[in-house]
N, C-alpha and C positions, 0 to 999 in steps of 0.2 A: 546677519545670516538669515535665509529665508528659512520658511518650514521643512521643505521637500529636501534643502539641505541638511539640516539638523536631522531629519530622519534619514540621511544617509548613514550619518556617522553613528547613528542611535542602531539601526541595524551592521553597521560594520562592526559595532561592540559586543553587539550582540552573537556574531559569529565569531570574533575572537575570542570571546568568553566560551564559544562551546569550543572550539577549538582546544585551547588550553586545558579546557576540564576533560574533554570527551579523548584528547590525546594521548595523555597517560592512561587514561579507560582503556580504550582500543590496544594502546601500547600493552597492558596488562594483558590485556585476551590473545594478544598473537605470543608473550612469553612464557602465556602456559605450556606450550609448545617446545618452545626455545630455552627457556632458561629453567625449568623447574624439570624435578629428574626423577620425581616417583607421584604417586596422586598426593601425596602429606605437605611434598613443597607445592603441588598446584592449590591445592585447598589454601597453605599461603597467600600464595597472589593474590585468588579470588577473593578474599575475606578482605586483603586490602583494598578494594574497590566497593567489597556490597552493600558497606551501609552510604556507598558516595552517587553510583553510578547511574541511577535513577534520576536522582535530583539533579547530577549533571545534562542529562538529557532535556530536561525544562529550557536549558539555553535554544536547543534546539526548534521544539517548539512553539518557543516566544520568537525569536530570528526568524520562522517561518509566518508563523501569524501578522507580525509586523511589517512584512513585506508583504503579505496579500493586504493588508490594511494600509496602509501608504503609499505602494507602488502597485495595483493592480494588473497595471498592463506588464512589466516585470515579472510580477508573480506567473500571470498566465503564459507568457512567452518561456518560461524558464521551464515551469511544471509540465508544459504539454511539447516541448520542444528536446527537453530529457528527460523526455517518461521514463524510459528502462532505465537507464543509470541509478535515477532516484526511487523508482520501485525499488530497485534491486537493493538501495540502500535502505528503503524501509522494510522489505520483509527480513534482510538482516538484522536487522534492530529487533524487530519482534519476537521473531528465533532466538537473540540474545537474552532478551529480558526475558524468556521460557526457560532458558538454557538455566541462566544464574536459579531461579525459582525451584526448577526438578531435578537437577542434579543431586540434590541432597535428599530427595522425597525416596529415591530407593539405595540400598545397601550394596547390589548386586556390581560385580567391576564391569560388568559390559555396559550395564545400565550408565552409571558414572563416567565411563569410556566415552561410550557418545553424544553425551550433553558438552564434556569437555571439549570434544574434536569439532562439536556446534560453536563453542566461546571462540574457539581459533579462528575459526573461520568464518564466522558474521562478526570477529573485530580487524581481522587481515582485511576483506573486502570494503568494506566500508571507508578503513581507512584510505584505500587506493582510491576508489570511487570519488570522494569528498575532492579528492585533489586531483583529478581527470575534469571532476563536473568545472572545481573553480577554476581551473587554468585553462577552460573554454570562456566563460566568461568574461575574463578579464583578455582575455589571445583575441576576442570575436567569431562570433558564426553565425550564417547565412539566416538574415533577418531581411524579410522583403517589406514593402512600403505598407503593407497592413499590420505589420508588429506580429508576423506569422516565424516561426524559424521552419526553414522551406529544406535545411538539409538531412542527411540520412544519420543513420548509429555511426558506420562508420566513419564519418567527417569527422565526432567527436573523438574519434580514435586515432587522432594524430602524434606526430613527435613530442608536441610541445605538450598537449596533453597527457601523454603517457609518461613523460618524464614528472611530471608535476603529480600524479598520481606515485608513482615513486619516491618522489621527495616525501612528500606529506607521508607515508606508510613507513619509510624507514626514521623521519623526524619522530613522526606519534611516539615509533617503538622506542626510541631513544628516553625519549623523551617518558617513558613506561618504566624502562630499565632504569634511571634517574630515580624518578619516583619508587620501586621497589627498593632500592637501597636505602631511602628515607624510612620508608614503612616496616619493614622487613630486619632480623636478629640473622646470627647465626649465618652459617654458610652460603646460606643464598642469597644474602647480603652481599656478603663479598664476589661472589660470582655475580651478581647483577652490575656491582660495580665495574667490573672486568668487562662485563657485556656491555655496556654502557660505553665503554671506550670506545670500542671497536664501531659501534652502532653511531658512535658523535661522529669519527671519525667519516661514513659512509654517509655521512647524513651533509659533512661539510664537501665534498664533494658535488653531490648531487643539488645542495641545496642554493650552490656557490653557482653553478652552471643554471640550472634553473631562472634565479632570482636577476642575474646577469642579464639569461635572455630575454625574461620581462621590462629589466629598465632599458635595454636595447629595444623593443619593440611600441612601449606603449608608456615609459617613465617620465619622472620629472624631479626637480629638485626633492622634493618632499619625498619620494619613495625611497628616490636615492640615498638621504640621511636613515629611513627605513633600512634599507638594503646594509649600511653600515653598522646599524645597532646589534642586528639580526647576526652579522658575522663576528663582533666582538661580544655578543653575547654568547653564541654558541661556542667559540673559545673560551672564554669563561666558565661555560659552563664545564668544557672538558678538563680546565687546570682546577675546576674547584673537585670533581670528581676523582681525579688523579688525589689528590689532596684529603681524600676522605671527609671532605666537607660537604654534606648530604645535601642539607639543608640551603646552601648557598649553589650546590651546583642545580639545585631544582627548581628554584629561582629563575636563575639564568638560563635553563635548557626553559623554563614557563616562556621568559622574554623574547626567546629565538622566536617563539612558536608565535607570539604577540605580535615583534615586530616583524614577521619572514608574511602572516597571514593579513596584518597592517599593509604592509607594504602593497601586497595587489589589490585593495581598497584605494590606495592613495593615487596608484598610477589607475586604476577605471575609471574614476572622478574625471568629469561630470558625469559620462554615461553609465550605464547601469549593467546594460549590454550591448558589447560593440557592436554594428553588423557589417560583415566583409565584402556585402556586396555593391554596399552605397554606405557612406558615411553620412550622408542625410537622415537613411532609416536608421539610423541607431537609437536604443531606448535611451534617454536622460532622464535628470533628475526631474527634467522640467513636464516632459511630455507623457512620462508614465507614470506620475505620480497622481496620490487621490487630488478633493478638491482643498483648501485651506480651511474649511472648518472640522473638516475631519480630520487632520493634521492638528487643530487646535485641540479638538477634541483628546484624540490621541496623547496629545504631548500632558495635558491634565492628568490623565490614568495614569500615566509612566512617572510622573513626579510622585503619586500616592504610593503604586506598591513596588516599585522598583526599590527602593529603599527595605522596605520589611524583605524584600526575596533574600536579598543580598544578605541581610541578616542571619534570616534564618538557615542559611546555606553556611554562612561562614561559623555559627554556631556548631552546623552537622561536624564541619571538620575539626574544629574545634574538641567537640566529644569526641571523639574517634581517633585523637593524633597520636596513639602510642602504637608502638608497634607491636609488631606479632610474629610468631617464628612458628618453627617444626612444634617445640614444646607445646604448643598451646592450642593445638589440634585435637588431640585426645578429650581432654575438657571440654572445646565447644563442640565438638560432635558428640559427647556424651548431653 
């Protein structure tokens, strides 16, 4: 396996990993809304994300840095070709991490009101966004022979893009409401479970059609064993949640999200980004990539701390794996 290979699949883990982490994140921020039914169950949710949701974000920014470092001309064709998408996904992120921060700093309900109505809606957007930006990607767009993307906002705004934006928002949430019924006692436990159904349910749907139209347009063998894991995994995970089996149905709604987000890595390979206009210009592994000693470079660093991150993240969750109800509101707000 060459370099420029190996740091494909080194950044496709890398996005699967925020994927899975930042999924149930997001899922939590759109359920404050949706599943929690006075501010003492939303202080729930949130608590079961805030000592995680931070450090889940570090995926994010190592999967962006390692693609400007590896694939430069990718990097630049991607960042400058969906500016606003991805502005729009980072000033949501930044309003997020405010959000979580000041909410707490004043007592007052209006104050508390609109920090929460900021959590709904920079983890609603984001999530749509994440899944409009990947499902151009991997679909193709208008890439001229400079490595330039030559078309408008709205090209990005198509079918296939809009539906992928919708899969990925209603999977995250699912995939939220999963995770609350791991974390979470008490009734809203059980209502998340409830939600959880209904949300798997909208999720097999959207994600069945979707995933279909990908290995229809751009699949191969390897996506397509993807494409099947993805769907007996998201079944799994709806009979392990019927089941009240928390822990295994969180698992498996993790797997969906691994191999459903796998999957459009496996069918892009080789190229990085298609382009629709000439299948000549398309970015690959081979021609956007840095040069091989920086890729050597590279892959040295990633053997040292990749290993300690993993750690220390998997310790976070570790500390923090009990759960938390209504009862235990009054205490930590005092």
């Amino acid at each position: 396996m060459h370099l420029h290979d190996l740091w494909f699949v080194l950044i496709a883990v890398l996005w699967i990993g925020y994927f899975f982490l930042e999924g149930f994140d997001f899922g939590i921020g759109v359920l404050t809304r949706l599943l929690a039914r006075d501010t003492a169950e939303r202080r729930v949710l949130i608590n079961t994300i805030g000592p995680v949701w931070d450090g889940n974000e570090v995926w994010l920014l190592t999967a962006g840095g390692a693609t400007f470092a590896a694939f430069p001309d990718w990097y630049a064709t991607l960042f400058s070709g969906f500016f606003i998408p991805l502005l729009l996904i980072l000033v949501c992120l930044i309003v997020r991490g405010v959000s979580f921060e000041y909410r707490h700093q004043r007592s007052g309900e209006r104050w508390q009101r609109n920090w929460e109505l900021a959590i709904f809606w920079t983890s609603l957007l984001p999530a749509f966004l994440w899944g409009v930006a990947f499902a151009n990607i991997v679909h193709g767009v208008d890439i001229d022979a400079d490595k330039n993307y030559v078309g408008t906002l709205w090209d990005l705004l198509n079918p296939y893009a809009l539906l992928g934006g919708l899969t990925t928002l209603v999977l995250f949430t699912f995939h939220g409401a999963v995770f609350a019924s791991l974390k979470t006692s008490g009734g809203i436990r059980i209502r998340a479970r409830a939600q959880a159904t209904a949300l798997g349910l909208a999720t097999a749907v959207l994600a069945l059609v979707f995933l279909v139209w990908t290995q229809a347009h751009s699949g191969n063998g390897w996506s397509l064993a993807a494409l099947v894991v993805a769907v007996l995994a998201l079944l799994g995970a709806l009979g392990a949640n019927r089941l009240a089996r928390e822990g295994w149905a969180f698992a498996l709604s993790g797997l969906t999200v691994v191999a459903a987000v796998g999957m459009l890595f496996l069918s892009l390979f080789p190229d990085v980004m298609p382009s629709t206009l000439n299948p000549d210009w398309s970015l690959t592994v081979t021609n956007a990539s840095s040069s091989p000693y920086t890729l050597k470079v590279m892959t040295v660093v990633a053997l040292v701390f990749t290993p300690l991150v993993l750690l220390y993240q998997g310790w976070t969750y570790w500390v923090f794996r009990r759960r938390i109800g209504v009862q235990h509101i009054p205490a930590a707000h005092h």
